[in-house]
C-alpha positions in Angstrom: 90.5 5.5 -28.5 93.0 3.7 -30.7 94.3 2.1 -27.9 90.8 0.8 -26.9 90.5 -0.5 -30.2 93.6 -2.5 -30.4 93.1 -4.4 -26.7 89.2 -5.0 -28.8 90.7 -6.6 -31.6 93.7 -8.0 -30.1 94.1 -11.9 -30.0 95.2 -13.7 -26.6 99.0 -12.4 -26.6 101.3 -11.0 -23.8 100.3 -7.3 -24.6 96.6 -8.4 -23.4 98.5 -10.5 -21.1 100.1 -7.6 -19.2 97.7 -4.9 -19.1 95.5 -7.5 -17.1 98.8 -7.9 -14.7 98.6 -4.4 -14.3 95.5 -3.9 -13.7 95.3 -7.0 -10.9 98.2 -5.4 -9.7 96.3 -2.2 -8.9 93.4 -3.8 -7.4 95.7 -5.8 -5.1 96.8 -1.9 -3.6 93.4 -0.9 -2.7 92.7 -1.0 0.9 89.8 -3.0 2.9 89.2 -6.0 0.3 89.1 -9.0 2.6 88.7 -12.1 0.9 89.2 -10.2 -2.8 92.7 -10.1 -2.4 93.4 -13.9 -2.2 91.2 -14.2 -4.8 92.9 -11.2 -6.8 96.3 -12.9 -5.8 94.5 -16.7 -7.3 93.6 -14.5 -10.5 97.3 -13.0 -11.0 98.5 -16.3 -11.0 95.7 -17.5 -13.3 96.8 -14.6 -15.9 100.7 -15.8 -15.8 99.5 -19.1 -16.8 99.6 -20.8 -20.4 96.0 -21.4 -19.5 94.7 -17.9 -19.9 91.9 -16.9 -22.2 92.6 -12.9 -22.8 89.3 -12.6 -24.1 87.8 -12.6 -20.7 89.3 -9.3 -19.5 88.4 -7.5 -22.3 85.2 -6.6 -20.8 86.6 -5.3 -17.8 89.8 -3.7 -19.6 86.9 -2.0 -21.7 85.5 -0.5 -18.8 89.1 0.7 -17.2 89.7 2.8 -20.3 86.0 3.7 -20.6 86.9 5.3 -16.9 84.0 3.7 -15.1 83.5 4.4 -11.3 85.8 2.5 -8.9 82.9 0.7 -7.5 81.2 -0.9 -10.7 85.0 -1.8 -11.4 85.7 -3.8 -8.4 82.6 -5.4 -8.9 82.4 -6.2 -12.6 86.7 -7.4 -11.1 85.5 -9.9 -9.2 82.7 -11.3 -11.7 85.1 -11.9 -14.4 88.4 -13.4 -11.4 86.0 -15.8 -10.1 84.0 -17.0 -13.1 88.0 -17.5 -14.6 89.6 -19.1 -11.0 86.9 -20.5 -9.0 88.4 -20.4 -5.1 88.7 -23.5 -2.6 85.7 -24.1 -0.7 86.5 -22.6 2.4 85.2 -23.4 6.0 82.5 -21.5 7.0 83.1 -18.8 9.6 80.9 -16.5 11.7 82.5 -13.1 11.1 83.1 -14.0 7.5 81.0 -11.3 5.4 81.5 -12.5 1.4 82.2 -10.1 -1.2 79.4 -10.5 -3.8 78.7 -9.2 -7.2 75.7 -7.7 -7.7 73.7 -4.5 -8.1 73.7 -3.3 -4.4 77.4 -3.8 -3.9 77.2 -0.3 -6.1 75.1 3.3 -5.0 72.5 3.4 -7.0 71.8 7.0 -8.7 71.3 8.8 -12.2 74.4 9.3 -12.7 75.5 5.8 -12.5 72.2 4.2 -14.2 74.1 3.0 -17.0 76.7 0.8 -15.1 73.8 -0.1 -12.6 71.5 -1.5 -15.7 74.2 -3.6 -17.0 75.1 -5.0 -13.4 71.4 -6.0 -13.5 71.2 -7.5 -16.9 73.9 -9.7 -15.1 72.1 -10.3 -12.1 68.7 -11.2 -13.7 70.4 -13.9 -16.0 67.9 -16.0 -18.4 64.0 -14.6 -18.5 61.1 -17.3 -19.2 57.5 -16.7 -20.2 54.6 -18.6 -19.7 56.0 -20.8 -16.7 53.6 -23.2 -15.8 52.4 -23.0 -12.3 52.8 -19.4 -11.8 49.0 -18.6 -11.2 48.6 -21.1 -8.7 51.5 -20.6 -7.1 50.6 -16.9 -6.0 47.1 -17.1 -6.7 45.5 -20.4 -6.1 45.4 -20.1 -2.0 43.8 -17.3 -2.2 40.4 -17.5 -0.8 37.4 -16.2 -2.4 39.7 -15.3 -5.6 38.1 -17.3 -8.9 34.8 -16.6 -7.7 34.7 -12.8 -7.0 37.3 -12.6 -10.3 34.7 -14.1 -11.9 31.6 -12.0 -10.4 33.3 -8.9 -11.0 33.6 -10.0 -14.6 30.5 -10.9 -15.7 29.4 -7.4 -14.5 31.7 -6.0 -17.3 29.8 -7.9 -19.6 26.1 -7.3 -18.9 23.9 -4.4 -19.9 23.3 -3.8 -23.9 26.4 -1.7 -24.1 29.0 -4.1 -22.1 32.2 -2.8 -21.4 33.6 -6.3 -22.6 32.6 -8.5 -25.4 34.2 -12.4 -26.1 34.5 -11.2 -30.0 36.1 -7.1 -29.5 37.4 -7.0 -26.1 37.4 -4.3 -24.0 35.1 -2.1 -26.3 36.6 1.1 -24.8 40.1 0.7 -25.0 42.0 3.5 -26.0 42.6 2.5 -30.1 45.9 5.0 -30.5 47.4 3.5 -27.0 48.7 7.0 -25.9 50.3 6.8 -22.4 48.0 9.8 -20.9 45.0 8.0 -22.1 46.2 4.3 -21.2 46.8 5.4 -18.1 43.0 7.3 -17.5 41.6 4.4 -19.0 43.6 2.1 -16.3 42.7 3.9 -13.5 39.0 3.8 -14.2 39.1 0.4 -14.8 40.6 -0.3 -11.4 38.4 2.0 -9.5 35.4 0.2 -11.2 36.7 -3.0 -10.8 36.5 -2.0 -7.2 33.4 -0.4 -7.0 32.0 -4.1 -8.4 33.5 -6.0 -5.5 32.2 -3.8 -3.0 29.1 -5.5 -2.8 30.2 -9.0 -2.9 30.0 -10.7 0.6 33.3 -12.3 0.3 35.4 -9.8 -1.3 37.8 -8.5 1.2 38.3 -4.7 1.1 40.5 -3.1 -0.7 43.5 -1.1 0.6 45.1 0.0 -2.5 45.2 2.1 -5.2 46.2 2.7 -9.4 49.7 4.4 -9.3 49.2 6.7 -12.2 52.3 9.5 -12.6 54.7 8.5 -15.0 56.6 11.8 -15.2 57.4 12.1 -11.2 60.1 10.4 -9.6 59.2 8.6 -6.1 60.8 8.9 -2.9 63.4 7.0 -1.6 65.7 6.4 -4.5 68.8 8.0 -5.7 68.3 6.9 -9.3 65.0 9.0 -9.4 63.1 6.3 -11.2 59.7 7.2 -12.6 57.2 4.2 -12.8 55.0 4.2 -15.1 52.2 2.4 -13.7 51.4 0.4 -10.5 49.7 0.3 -7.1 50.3 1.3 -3.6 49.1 1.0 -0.1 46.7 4.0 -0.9 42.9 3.7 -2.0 42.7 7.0 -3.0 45.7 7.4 -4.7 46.1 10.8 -5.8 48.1 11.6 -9.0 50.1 14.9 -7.2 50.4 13.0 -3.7 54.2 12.1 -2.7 54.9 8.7 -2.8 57.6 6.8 -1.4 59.1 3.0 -2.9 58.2 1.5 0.9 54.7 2.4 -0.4 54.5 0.2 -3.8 53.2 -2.9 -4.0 53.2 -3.9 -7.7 55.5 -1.9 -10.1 54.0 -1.8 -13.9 55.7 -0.7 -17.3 53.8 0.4 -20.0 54.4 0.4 -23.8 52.7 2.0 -26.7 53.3 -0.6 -28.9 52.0 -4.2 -28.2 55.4 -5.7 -30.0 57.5 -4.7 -27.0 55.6 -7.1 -25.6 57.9 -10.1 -24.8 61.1 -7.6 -25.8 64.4 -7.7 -23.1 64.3 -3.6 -23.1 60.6 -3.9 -21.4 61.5 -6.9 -18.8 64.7 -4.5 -18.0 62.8 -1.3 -17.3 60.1 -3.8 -14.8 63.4 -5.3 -13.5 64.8 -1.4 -12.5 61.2 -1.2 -10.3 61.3 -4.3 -9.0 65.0 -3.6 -7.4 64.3 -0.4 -5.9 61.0 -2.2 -4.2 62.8 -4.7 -2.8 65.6 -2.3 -1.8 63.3 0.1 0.0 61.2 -3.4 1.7 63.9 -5.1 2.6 61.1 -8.0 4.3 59.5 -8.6 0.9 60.5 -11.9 -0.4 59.7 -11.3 -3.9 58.0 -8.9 -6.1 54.9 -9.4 -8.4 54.7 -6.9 -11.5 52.6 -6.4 -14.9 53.9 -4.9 -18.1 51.0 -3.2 -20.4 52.2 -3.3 -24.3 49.6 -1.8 -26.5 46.2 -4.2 -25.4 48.6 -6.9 -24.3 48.8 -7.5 -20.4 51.5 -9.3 -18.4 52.1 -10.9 -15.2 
């Protein structure tokens, strides 16, 4: 431990210097790199330069002591050689298969979920809010959409007792925001939202369902993520069915507290669903999910 601490505190010298050698040194041995090792042989050169910046190894120096798994080493290796020696441009070739850094270049499982979450804080890079556009771009063609949106929400809003007033909101919500009853309260909102559409002419019918189980893991991952919230390709989704990730369409996170609303920790737990969709639907081109914080809803 004192050893970490002194590469931590240490300022660009020939003892940082040197453990970096080293360690390029070892990388260099590992069979079956390709490409890496011309880059790894770039990076060694970059390191014996006057030009070096130590501080961008300590990260992955951290890591070596920290005895993380080969695989998130190699990968978090090549992040830090080619954001420090950027290689030639090379000509394109057909058999040429690069070596990229990223969350699937590691296995995904529990054990590994804390290396894998901060490859994909990496991988995600800068997150924006309200981008403008973003309804019409996935909503706007769709046909029928604003009107039976709009017919299904004037229902809610009829009858003495509406389920939604302008002034409150939705009068039922669940005022403590416990997860059971969020999720109850979700689900009936959903299957009533449904119900509603069912008797307009243009609605098309729905195929899907409220994923409601946020204390089983689904099929088909490794890491044994358990969504919160969400929907799959089920209209009678059942609460003890077995699901599989090939089967969800929209992942959700929920939080108790509405100030968690626009915090990283939320968009990261979405971002974990969101990979292991794509991963087990490798034709889906991107991914649309909702985080529920307290009362606050977000696309």
């Amino acid at each position: 431990m004192r050893y970490f601490l002194d590469v931590e505190a240490a300022d660009p010298s020939a003892d940082i210097k040197y453990l970096a050698l080293d360690l390029v040194s070892a990388l260099q041995n590992l069979p079956g790199r390709g490409s890496f090792s011309g880059d790894l042989s770039r990076f060694y050169a970059q390191i014996d330069s006057e030009q070096f910046d130590a501080n961008s190894v300590i990260p992955l120096l951290r890591d070596v002591i920290n005895e993380a798994p080969d695989e998130i080493l190699l990968a978090k290796a090549y992040a830090t050689l080619t954001e420090s020696t950027p290689p030639p441009r090379p000509q394109a070739h057909v058999l040429q298969t690069p070596y990229t850094h990223s969350t699937s270049s590691i296995v995904n499982s529990s054990e590994q979920r804390q290396y894998m979450d901060d490859l994909l804080k990496d991988e995600m890079g800068p997150l924006y809010i309200g981008i403008p556009g973003f309804y019409e771009t996935f909503y706007g063609k769709i046909p029928g959409l604003e009107e039976n949106a709009a017919a299904v929400f004037n229902k809610c809003q009829e009858g003495d007792v509406p389920l939604y007033r302008e002034d409150a909101g939705w009068t039922d919500w669940p005022k403590d925001a416990q997860e059971k009853v969020v999720l109850k309260w979700f689900a009936q909102r959903v299957y009533l939202f449904q119900n509603f559409a069912k008797n307009l002419v243009s609605a098309p019918k729905s195929t899907r369902g409220p994923l409601i189980r946020p204390n089983k893991a689904l099929e088909g991952s490794r890491a044994g993520r358990k969504p919160d919230v969400g929907f799959v390709d089920d209209l009678n989704a059942d609460e003890d069915a077995v699901y599989h990730w090939s089967q969800v369409l929209v992942p959700g996170e929920l939080k108790s507290n509405p100030t968690f609303d626009m915090a990283t920790k939320t968009w990261l737990d979405l971002a974990r669903y969101v990979r292991e969709v794509l991963t087990a639907q490798d034709s889906r081109r991107f991914v649309l999910g909702f985080t529920l914080c307290g009362s606050i809803m977000r696309l």
